[in-house]
ZADREN-567779 format. One record per residue (C-alpha): z, y, x; residue number from 1; residue in one letter. Coordinates in nm, 3 decimals. Example, Ala and Ser with C-alpha at 12.3 -4.5 7.8 and 13.67 -1.06 7.14 Angstrom:
// ZADREN-567779
> 0.780, -0.450, 1.230, 1, A $
> 0.714, -0.106, 1.367, 2, S $
END
This chain:
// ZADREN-567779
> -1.731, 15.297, 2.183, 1, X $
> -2.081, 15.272, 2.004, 2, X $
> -2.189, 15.063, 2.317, 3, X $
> -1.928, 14.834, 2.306, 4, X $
> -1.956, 14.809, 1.891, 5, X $
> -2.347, 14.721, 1.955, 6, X $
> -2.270, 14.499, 2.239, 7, X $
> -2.038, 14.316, 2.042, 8, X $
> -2.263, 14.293, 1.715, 9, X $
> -2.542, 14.152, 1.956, 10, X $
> -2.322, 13.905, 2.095, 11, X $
> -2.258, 13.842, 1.753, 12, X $
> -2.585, 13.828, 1.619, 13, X $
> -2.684, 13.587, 1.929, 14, X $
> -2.381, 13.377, 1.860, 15, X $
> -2.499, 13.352, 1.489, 16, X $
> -2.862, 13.315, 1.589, 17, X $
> -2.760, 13.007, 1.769, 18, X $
> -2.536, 12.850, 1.526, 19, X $
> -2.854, 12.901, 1.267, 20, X $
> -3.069, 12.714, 1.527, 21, X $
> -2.811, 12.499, 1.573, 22, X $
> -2.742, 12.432, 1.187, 23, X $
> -3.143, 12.412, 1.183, 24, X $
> -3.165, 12.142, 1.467, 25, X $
> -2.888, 11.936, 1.204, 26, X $
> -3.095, 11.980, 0.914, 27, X $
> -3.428, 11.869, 1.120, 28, X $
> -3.292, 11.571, 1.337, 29, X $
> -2.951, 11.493, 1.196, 30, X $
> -3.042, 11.469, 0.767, 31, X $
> -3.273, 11.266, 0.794, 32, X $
> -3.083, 11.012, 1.017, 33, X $
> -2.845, 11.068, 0.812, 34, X $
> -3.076, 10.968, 0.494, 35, X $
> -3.258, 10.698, 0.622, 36, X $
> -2.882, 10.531, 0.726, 37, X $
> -2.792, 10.585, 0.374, 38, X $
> -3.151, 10.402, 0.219, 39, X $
> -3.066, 10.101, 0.501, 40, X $
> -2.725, 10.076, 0.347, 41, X $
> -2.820, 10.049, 0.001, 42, X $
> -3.102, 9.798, 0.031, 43, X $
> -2.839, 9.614, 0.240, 44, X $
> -2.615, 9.641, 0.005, 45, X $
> -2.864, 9.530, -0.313, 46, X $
> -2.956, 9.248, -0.074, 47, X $
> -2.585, 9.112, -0.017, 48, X $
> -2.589, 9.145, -0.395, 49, X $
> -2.889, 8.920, -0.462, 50, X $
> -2.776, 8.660, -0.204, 51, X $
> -2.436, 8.646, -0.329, 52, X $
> -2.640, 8.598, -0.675, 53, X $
> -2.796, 8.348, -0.520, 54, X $
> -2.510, 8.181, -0.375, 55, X $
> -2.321, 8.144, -0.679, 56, X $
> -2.617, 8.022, -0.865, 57, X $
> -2.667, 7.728, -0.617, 58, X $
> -2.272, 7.659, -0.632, 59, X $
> -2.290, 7.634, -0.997, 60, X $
> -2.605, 7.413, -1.006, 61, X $
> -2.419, 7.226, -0.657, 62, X $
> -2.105, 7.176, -0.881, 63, X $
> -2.291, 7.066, -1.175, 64, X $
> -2.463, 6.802, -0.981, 65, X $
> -2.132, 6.676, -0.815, 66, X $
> -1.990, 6.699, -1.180, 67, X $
> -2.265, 6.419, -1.294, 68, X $
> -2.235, 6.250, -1.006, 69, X $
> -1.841, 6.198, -1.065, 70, X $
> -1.938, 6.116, -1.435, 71, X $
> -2.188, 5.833, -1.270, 72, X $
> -1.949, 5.716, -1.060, 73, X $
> -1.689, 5.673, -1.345, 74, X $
> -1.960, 5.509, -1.591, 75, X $
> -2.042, 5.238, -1.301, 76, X $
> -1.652, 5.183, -1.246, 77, X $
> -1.634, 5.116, -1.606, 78, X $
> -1.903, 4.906, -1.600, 79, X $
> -1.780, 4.717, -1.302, 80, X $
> -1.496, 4.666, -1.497, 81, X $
> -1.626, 4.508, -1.780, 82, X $
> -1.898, 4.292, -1.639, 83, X $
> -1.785, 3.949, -1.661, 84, X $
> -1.663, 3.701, -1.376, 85, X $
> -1.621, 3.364, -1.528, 86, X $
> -1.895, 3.106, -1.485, 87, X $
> -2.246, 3.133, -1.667, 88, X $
> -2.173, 2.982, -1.978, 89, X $
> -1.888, 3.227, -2.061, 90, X $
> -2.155, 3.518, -1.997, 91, X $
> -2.445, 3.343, -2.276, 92, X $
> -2.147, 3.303, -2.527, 93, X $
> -2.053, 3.680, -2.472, 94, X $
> -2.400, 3.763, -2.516, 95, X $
> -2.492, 3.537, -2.818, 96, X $
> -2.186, 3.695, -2.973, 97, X $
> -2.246, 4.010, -2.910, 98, X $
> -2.594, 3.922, -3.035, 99, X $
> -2.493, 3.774, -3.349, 100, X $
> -2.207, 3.989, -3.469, 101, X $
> -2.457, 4.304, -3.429, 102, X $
> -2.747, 4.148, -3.604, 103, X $
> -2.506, 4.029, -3.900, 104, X $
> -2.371, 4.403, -3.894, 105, X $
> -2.689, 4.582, -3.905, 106, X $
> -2.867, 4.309, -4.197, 107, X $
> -3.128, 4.135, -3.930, 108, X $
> -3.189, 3.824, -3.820, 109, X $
> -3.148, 3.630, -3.505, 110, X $
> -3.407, 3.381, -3.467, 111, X $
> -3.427, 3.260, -3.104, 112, X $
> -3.192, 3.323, -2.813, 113, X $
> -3.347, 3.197, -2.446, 114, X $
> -3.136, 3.211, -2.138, 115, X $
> -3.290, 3.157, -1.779, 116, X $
> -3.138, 3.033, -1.514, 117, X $
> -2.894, 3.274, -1.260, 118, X $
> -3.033, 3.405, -0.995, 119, X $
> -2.942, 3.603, -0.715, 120, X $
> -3.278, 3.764, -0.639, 121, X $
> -3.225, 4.155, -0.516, 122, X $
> -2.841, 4.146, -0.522, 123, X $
> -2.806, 4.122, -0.168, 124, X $
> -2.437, 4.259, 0.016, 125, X $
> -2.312, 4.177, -0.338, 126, X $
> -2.186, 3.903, -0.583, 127, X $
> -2.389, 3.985, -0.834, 128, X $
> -2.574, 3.714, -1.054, 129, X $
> -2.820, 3.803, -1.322, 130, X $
> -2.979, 3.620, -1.616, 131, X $
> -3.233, 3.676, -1.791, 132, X $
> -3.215, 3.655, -2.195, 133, X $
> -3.475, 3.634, -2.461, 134, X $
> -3.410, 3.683, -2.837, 135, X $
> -3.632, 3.730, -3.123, 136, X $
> -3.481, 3.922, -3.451, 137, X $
> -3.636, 3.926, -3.762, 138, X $
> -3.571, 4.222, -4.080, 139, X $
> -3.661, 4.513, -4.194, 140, X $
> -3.802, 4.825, -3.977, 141, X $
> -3.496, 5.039, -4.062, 142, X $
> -3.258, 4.782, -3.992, 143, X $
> -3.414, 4.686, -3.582, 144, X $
> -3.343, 5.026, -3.432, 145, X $
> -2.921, 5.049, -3.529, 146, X $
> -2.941, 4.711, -3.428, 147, X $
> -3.083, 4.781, -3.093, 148, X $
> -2.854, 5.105, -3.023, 149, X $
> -2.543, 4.897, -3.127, 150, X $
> -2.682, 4.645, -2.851, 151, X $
> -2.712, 4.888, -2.631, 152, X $
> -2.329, 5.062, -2.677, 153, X $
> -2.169, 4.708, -2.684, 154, X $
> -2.064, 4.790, -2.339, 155, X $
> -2.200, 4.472, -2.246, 156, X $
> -2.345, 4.497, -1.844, 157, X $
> -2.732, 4.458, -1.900, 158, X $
> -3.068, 4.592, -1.854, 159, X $
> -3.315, 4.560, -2.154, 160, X $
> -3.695, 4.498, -1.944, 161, X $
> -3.899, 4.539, -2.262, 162, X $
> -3.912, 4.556, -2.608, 163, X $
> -4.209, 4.459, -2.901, 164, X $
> -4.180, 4.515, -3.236, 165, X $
> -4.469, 4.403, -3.495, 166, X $
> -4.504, 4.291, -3.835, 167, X $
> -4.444, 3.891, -3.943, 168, X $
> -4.461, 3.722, -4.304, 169, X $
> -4.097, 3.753, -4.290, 170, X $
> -4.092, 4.141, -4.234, 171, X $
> -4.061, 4.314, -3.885, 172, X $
> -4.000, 4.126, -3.614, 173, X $
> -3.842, 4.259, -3.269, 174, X $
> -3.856, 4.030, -2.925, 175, X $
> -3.645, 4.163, -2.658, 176, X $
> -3.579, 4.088, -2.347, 177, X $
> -3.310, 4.176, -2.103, 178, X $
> -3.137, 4.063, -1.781, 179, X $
> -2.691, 4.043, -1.818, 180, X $
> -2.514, 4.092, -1.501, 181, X $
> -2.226, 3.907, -1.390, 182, X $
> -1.974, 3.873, -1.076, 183, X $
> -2.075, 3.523, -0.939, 184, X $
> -1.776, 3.549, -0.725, 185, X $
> -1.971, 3.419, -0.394, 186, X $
> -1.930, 3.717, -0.173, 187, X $
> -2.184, 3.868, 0.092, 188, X $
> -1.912, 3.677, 0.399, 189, X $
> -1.898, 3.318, 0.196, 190, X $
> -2.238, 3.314, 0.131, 191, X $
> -2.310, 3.362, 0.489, 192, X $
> -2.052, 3.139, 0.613, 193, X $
> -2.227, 2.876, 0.336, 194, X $
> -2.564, 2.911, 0.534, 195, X $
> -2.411, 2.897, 0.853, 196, X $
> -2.298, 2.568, 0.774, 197, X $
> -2.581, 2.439, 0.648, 198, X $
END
C-alpha cells in the first residue's frame, strides 16, 4: 500500500508539476498577449474618440457654413426682390429720394447728384443693368456717418465704389460714389435673338 500511496503522490506531483509549467507557459506567452491586446484596444479606442471629436467638430463648422450660406442665399432673394424693374428714370428718382429723405433725416446736405448712363458691362447670362451715381453732401462730421449707414440699410440694391470725406468752408463735405442695380428686363435669350438679327 505505501507503493501505491507514493506512486500515486508522484503521479500527483508530476500532474501538478505540469500544470505549474503549464500555468508558467500562460503567464510567459499568454499575459503578455493578453496585455499588449488590451494597450491596442485602448489606443484604438482613444483614437475612435479623437476622430469622432474630430468629426463632430467639422460637422459643426460644415453646418455653420451651410447655415451662412442659407442666410446668403435668403439676403440675395431679398435683394432680388427689391431691386427695381421699371425703366431708368424710375431707378434715379428712387435713388434721389432715398438720397434726399436720408440727408434731410440725418441734418446734411445734398449738393450734387450725377447719374451715368446704364450699362450692361459684366452682367452677362443676366438682365441686370447698372448705373453709376455721384453725390456730394455737405454738414457736419457727426452728421455724414448716420447718414451713410442709413444709405446703406435703405435696402436699396447698390454697391458704394468709394467714399472721400474732407473739410470745405461750408463744414465737412462727403463725395460718394456708387453703382444701383436694376432688372433691365432684356434677358440672356432676347438679347441674343436681338444680335442675331442684327
Amino acid at each position: 500500500m505505501s507503493t501505491k500511496t507514493l506512486r500515486a503522490s508522484s503521479i500527483r506531483a508530476a500532474v501538478g508539476g505540469a500544470l505549474l509549467l503549464a500555468a508558467l507557459g500562460v503567464a510567459i506567452f499568454v499575459l503578455p498577449d493578453a496585455s499588449r491586446h488590451r494597450d491596442e484596444q485602448e489606443k484604438a479606442r482613444k483614437d475612435a474618440k479623437a476622430l469622432l471629436t474630430a468629426q463632430i467638430q467639422q460637422l459643426g463648422e460644415r453646418q455653420q457654413l451651410v447655415d451662412r450660406l442659407s442666410l446668403d442665399q435668403k439676403h440675395l432673394d431679398d435683394l432680388e426682390k427689391k431691386m427695381p424693374s421699371g425703366n431708368v428714370g424710375q431707378l434715379q428718382w428712387e435713388l434721389s429720394k432715398i438720397l434726399y429723405e436720408k440727408a434731410m433725416e440725418n441734418g446734411v446736405r445734398l449738393q450734387t447728384v450725377k447719374y451715368g448712363l446704364p450699362s450692361r458691362e459684366g452682367s452677362k447670362g443676366t438682365d441686370l443693368e447698372s448705373i453709376d451715381v455721384e453725390f456730394t453732401v455737405l454738414g457736419v462730421y457727426n452728421a455724414m456717418k448716420p447718414f451713410m449707414l442709413a444709405i446703406e440699410g435703405s435696402g436699396l440694391p447698390f454697391a458704394v465704389g468709394s467714399a472721400r470725406l474732407e473739410e470745405s468752408p461750408e463744414g465737412a463735405r462727403l463725395s460718394v460714389s456708387l453703382r444701383a442695380f436694376r432688372h433691365s428686363g432684356i434677358t440672356p435669350k432676347s438679347e441674343a435673338v436681338g444680335q442675331e438679327e442684327a
